[in-house]
N, C-alpha and C positions, 0 to 999 in steps of 0.2 A: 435272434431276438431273446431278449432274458426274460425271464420267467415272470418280472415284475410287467414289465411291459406288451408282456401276452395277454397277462390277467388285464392289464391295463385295457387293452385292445378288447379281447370277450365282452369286457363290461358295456366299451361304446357300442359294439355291435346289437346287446341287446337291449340297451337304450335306442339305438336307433331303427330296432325291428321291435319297436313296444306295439302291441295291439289295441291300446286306448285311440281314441279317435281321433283323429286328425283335429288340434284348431285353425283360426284363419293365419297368427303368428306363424304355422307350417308350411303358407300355403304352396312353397316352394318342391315339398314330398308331394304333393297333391297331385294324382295322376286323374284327367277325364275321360270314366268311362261310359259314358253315354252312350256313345258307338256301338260298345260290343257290348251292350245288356239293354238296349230296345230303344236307343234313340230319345232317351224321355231326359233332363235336363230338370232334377227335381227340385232343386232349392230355386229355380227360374220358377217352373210352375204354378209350386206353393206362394211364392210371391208375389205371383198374379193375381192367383186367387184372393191373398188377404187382399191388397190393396183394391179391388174390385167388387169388394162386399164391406154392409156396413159390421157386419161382425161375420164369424162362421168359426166354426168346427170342423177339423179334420182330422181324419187317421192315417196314418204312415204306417205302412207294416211290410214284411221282407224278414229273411232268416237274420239272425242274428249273427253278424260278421259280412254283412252284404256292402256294407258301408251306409246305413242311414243316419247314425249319428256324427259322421261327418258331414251327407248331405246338408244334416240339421244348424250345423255350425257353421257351411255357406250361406245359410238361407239367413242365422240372426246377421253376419257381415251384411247380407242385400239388405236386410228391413232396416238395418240401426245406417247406412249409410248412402243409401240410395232411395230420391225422393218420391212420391212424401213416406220421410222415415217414421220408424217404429221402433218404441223401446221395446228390447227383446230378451224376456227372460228363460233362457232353458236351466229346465229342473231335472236335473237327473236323480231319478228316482231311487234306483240301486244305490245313492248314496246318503240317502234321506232315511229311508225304511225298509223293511223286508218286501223285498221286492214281487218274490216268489210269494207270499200271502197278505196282498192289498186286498184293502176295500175302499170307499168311499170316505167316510170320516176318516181315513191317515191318507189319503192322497191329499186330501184339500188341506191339512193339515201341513203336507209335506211344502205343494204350491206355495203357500200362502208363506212359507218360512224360507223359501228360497225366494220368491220376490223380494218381498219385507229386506234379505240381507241383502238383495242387490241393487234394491232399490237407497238402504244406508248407505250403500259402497258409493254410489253419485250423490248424495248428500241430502237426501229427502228421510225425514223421519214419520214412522208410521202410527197412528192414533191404537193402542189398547183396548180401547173403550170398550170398540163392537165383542170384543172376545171376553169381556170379562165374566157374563154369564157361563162362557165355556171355562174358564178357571174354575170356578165354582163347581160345579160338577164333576172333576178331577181332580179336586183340590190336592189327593196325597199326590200326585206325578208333579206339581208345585215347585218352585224353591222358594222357600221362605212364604210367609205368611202374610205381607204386606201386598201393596201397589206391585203389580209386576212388568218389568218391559216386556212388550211384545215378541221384541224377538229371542229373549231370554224364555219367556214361554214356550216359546214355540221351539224351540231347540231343545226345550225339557222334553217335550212330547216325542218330536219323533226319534230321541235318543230311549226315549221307554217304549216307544214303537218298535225300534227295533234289537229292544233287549230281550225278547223276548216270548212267546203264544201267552203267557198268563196274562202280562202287561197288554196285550195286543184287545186280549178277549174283555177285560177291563174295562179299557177305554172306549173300544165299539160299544160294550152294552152302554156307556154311559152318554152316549155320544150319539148312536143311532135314533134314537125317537125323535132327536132332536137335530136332524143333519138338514132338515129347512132351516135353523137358526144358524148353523156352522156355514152355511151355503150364506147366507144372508148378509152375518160376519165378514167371508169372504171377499164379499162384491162389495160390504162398507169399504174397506183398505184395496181393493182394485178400483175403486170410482174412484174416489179421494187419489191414489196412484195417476189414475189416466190424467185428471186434471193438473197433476204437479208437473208429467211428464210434457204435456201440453204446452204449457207457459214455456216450455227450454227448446218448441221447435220440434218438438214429437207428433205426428198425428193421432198416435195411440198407445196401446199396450199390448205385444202377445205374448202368450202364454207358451211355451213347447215345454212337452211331458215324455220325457224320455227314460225307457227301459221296462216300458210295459211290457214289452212284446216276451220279455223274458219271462214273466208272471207265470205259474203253474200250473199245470191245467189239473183240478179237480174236480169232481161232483160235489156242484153245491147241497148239503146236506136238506136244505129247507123247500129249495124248487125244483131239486135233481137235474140240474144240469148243468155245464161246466163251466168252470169258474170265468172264462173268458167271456163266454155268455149273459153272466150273470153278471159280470161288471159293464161290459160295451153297451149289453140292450137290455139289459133289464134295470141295469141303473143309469141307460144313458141321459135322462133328463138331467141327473144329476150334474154328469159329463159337461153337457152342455148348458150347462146353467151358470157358469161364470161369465161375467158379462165384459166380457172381452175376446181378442179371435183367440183362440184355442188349438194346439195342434197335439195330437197324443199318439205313440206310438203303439201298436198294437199287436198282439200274435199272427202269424200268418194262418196260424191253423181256420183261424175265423173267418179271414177271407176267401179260402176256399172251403168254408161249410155250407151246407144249404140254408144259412142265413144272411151268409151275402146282401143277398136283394132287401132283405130286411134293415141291415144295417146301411143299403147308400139309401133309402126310404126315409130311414129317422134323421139321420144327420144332414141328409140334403143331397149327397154327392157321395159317390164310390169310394171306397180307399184305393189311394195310390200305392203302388206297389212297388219295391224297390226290388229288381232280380239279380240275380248271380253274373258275373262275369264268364259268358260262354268261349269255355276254350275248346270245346267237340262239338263236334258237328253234329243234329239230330241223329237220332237211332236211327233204323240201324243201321247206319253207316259208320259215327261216332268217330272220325279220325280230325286229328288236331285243328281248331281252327285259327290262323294265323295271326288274324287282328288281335284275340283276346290274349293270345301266348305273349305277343310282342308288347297290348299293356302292362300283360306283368312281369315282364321283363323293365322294364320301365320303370316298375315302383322299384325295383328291387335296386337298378341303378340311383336312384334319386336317392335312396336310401343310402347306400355306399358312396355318394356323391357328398353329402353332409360330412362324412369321415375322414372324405379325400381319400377315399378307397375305390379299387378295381373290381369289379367283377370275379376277375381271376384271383383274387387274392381271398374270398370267400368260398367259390368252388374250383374244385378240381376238372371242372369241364365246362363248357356250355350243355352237354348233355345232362349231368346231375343236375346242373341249374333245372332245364327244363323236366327232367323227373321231379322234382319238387313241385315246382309248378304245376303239374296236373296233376298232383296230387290233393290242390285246395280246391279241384270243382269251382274256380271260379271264386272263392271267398277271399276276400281282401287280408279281416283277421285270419283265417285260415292259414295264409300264407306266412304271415309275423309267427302265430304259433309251430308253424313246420321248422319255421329257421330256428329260431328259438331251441325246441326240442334238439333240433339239430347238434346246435352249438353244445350243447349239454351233455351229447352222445360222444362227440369227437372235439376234436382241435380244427381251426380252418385250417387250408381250404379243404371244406366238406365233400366228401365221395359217397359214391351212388349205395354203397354199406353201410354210412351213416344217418343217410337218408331214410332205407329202409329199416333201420330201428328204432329213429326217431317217428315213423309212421305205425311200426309196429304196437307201441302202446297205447295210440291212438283208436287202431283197429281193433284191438281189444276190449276199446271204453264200446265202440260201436257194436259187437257182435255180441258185450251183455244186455242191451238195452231189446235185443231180437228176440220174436219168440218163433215156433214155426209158424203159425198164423200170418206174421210179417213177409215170409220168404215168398209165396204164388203172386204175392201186388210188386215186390219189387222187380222178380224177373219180368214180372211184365210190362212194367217202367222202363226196366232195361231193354227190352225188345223192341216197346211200339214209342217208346217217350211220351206215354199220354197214362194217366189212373182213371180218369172220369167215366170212362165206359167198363171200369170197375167198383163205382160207388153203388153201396144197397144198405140198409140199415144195419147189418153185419160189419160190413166192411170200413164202413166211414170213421168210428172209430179208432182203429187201426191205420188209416191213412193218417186220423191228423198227429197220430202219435209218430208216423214215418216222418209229416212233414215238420213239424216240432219239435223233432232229434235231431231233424238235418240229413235221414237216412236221403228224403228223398229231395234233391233241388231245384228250384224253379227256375227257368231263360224265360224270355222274352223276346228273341231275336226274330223279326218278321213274325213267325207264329210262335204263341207261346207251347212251349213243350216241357219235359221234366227228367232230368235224371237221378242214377243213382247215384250218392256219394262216393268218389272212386277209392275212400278208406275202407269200404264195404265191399270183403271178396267172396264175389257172389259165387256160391257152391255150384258144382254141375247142373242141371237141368237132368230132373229124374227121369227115368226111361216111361 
């Protein structure tokens, strides 16, 4: 093979081991793991739910790389095409604003700019009006000084949204006393929306707000407590005040905090949880479990299948293969990024020395995020597969920062249990 044609080849490979989420145009890579991560069938679900309530509100939450925004992108295919449909607009947030330091006025900000242009894309145009008192009160983030299009507004904003904390702090002070009118705005161009989408054989409009979960956890400076907190329940009326179904993605840390029960109270209903792909067996026994191995083997073919490539023509073994594989604990992204690394480390087909370097830098990002405080809750994750008869007002914040790094992963298989990330090599056990 010459040298052009290698490069040529790397390149498809890491096109077709991209870790952006699956859409339904893919649906041919699409492996169902339902099976080996708890039998739940989520974009089915969620689709029940909408269509069975005259509005609601829900959260999605799951580590990051579990696959919920591919779930998400089954679920707009079910709404927009399976009756009675729904126009479905997902917003992906990470691409709207800083994602890692939302609030309330740049979410709705972001929504409303991501509808509004998807809602242009099918041929409906959206009224200004409701927002021109919010021009006003920003007027320098503006372009130009006249009449302004809506959606030319609104692309002003969250491009100075995410230019920046000066910009950011800005706009909230300018924007918060008045986020019942931003809200208000809002639901003028989502009423007017439902009724356009109506008339074309729509029964309605939902909303998915994807890439919350990514958000950062801080102490809010003003009510001292953490910023997940502070946006899900302490501004959930906000959340839940667009008047349409709503679905928003969310940190997992929060579902497993002792606000839980607080959060399925306000919103109506639990958040769904999307889990890992279990390829060990519960502690502590933890040996291979063959259903999850064989899904991702699976994606891995589907993926090399797109190529018209082999298996063998990527790895040097089916054992490397399967080294890698347990490597991702079950995460889908995880897996695109090991190969990835991979290819970057070596040439194909990939060997079990390439693999452990490409996981090498990885375990690295893991073992600076630890402090000792973190090490007595993992091993004992790693022992019993349970934290919760470790939780006490000390300890809790140090779990959600395990479970928010990804140190520590959630299954769902029959009983829910937890391991540790297997890019985390757990030290001895002290005498």
């Amino acid at each position: 093979m010459s040298d052009s044609d290698a490069l040529s080849r790397l390149r498809s490979l890491h096109r077709a081991f991209s870790p952006d989420p699956l859409t339904y145009d893919q649906k041919d890579l699409y492996v169902d793991l339902q099976e080996v991560r708890g039998h739940t069938a989520f974009a089915d679900k969620l689709a029940k739910m909408i269509r069975s309530r005259e509005r609601c509100t829900l959260l999605l939450s799951g580590h990051p790389g579990a696959g919920k925004s591919t779930e998400l992108r089954l679920l707009q295919h079910n709404l927009a095409n399976c009756d009675p449909r729904y126009f479905t607009v997902i917003c992906d947030l990470a691409k709207e604003i800083e994602v890692l330091d939302v609030d309330i006025p740049d979410l709705l900000i972001a929504v409303v700019r991501r509808l509004v242009a998807q809602l242009a894309d099918a041929g409906v145009t959206s009224d200004a009006a409701p927002f021109r008192s919010i021009w006003d009160r920003i007027r320098k983030y503006m372009p130009g000084s006249g009449e302004i299009d809506l959606q030319l507004g609104l692309l002003s904003l969250t491009t100075a949204l995410k230019s920046g904390p000066e910009a950011r702090r800005d706009i909230r002070e300018a924007l918060e006393p008045h986020t019942g009118g931003l809200l208000a705005a809002a639901n003028d161009v989502i009423g007017k929306a439902t009724l356009e989408v109506q008339k074309t054989g729509y029964s309605g409009l939902v909303l998915i707000v994807d890439d919350l979960e990514k958000m950062a956890l801080r102490e809010n400076p003003l009510l001292h407590c953490a910023s997940d907190e502070y946006l899900f329940l302490h501004r959930g009326m906000q959340l839940q005040g667009l008047k349409c179904h709503t679905i928003y993605t969310m940190p997992l840390t929060l579902a497993y905090s002792t606000d839980y029960q607080n959060l399925a109270s306000k919103y109506g209903t639990p958040p769904l949880i999307v889990p890992m792909t279990q390829l060990r067996t519960r502690p502590p026994q933890s040996g291979a479990h063959a259903p999850g191995v064989e899904r991702f083997r699976e994606i891995i073919v589907r993926r090399l299948e797109s190529l018209q490539m082999k298996p063998n023509e990527l790895f040097e073994s089916d054992v490397v293969r399967d080294q890698l594989v347990m490597l991702t604990g079950g995460q889908p992204r995880e897996l695109m990024i090991l190969i990835g690394e991979a290819l970057i480390a070596e040439n194909p087909p990939l060997t079990s020395a390439g693999i452990e370097r490409a996981a090498r830098e990885l375990r690295r990002a893991f073992a600076r995020q630890l402090s000792a405080a973190h090490w007595p809750i993992l091993r004992h994750v790693d022992r019993t597969g349970q934290y919760m008869d470790r939780v006490t007002h000390e300890t809790e914040p140090l779990i959600r920062e395990l479970i928010y790094g990804r140190a520590i992963l959630q299954y769902c298989n029959d009983a829910e249990w937890y391991g540790v990330n297997p890019l985390i090599q757990m030290p001895p056990t002290p005498p």
